[in-house]
N, C-alpha and C positions, 0 to 999 in steps of 0.2 A: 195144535200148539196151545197149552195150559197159558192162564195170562200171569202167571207168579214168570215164565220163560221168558214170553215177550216183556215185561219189563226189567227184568235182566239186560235183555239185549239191546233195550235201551238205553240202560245208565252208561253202558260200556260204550255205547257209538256217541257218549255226549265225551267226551275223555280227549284233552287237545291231543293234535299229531302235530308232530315237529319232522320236517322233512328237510335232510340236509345234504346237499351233493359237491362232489368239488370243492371240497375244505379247503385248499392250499390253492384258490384261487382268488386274487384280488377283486375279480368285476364278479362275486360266487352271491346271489342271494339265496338266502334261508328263510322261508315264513312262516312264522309260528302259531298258529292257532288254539286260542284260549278255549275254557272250557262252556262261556259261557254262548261261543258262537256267535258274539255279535261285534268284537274286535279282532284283528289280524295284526301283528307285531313284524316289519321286516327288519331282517339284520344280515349285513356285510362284513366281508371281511378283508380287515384294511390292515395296513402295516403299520407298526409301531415303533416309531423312531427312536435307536440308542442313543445314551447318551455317552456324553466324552469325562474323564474322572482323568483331573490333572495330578503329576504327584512330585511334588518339591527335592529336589537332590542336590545336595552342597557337593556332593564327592563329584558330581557332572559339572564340567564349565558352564557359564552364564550363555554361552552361545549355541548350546548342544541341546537339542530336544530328541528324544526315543519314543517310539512307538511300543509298548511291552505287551500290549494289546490289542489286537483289531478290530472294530465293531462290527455289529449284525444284527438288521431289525428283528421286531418278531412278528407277532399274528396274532389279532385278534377279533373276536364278535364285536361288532357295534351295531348296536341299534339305530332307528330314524334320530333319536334324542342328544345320539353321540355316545350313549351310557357302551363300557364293555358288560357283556352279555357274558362271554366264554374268553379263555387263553389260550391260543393254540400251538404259541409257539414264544416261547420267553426271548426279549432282548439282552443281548450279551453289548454291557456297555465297553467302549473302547479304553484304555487305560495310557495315559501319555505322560512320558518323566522329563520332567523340565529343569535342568541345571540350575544350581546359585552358586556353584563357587565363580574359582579366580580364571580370569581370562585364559583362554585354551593355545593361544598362537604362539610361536618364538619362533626366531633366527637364529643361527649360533654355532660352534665348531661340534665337529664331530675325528673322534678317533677312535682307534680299536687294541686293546689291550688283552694278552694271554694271561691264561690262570698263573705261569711262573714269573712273572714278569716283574723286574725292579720293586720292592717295597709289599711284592703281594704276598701272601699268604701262601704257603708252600702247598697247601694242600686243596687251594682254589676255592678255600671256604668265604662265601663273599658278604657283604657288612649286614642284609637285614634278613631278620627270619621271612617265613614263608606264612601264607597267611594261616597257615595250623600252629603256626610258631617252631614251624620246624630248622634246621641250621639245611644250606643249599652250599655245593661245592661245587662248582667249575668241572673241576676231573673228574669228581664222582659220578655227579649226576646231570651234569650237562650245561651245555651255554643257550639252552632254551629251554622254558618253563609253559609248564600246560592253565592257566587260568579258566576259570569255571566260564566266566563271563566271555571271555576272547579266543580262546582257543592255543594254540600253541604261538606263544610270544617269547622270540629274542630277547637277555639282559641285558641291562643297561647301567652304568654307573653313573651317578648324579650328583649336584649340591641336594641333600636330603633337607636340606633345609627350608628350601622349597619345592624339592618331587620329594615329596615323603615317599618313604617304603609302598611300593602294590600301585604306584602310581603308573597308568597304561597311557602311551604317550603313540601318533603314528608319526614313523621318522620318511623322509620326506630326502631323497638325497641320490647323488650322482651312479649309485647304485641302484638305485629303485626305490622304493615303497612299502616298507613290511611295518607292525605292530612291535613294539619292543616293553617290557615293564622294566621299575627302578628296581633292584636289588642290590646296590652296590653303589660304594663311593669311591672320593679319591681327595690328593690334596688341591689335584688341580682344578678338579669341579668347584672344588669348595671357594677357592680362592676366586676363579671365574666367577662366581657368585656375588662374590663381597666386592667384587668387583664393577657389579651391573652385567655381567656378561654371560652367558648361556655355552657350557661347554660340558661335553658328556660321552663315557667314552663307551663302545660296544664292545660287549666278551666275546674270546677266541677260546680256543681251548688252551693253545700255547701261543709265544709269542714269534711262533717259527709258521700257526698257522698259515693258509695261505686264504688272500684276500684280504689279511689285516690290515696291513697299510694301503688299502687301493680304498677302503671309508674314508678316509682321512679328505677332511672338505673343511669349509670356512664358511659357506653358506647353505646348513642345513635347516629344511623346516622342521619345528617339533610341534604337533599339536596333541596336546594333551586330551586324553577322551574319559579320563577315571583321575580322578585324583585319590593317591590311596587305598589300600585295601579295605 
């Protein structure tokens, strides 16, 4: 062996090796050795805690907090010093929407009225558009509406004056328990209104449906979960 060889095959065996096993383990050492051979570098791999990212919403009641996202640490090399070395795995911070509007609770009547019903609209067109701005009819197209956010919710007619239009309320009553949104007014909402008082009536298709008058209560809960579209 020529000696131009053997120092070749020396410069090459001076060249650090880095040996790493068990990446996606918490207790996983890695040690790195330098090229000059006379320091050794350890690094573990720890997990890196997400953070939480709050997000302010007037249209959520001041009582209503949402999780819209879930956290998930990540991975990464630390050295003895603390310093990150490597990435191994990005943390996904969690993301949580915190209501500021108006109080979410009420007590109040409840009753149920058909698309032909006294003073309505013969063709069950009800008072607010939809949130594309589109016109919504009772007969045409139903007495429940599909919302992006909730899923298929019951209408409901209200003082707009305070459930604005797209406002998703959960009604709370001797029937049950279901999600309903405002679409629709009335005089008597309105006037129940000006009056201090909570009253609101749920769409039928007719007034001959059946079940409509068995809503009919004096002590319904409404708790509002969206104010407005």
């Amino acid at each position: 062996m020529n000696t131009y060889l053997l120092g070749l095959i020396s410069k090459w065996a001076s060249i650090a090796a880095v040996t790493v096993t068990g990446i996606f383990s918490s207790n996983e050492i890695a040690t790195v050795q330098n090229t000059n051979q006379t320091k050794n570098v350890v690094a573990e791999v720890k997990e890196v805690a997400y953070d939480t990212e709050t997000v302010y919403n007037d249209k959520l009641p001041k009582d209503i907090k949402i999780t819209k996202q879930e956290g998930s640490n990540g991975l990464s090399y630390i050295d003895s010093d603390n310093n990150e070395l490597e990435v191994l795995k990005k943390p996904v911070n969690a993301v949580v929407e915190v209501g500021t509007g108006d109080y979410s609770e009420y007590i109040g009547k409840m009753t149920g009225y058909g698309a032909d019903c006294a003073g309505c609209s013969k063709t069950g067109t009800v008072s607010c558009k939809t949130k594309d701005g589109s016109s919504w009819s009772l007969i045409k197209d139903g007495t429940t509406y599909y919302d992006d956010e909730y899923g298929e919710v019951r209408i409901l007619a209200a003082a707009l004056d305070k459930f604005s239009c797209g406002t998703i309320i959960e009604v709370t009553s001797s029937v049950g328990t279901f999600n309903a949104i405002v679409l629709d007014t009335g005089g008597a909402m309105r006037n129940a209104w000006s009056n201090g008082e909570i009253h609101m009536d749920l769409a039928f298709y007719s007034e001959s449906s059946p079940g409509l008058h068995d809503v009919t209560s004096n002590n319904v809960k409404y708790r509002v979960q969206r104010w407005g579209f």
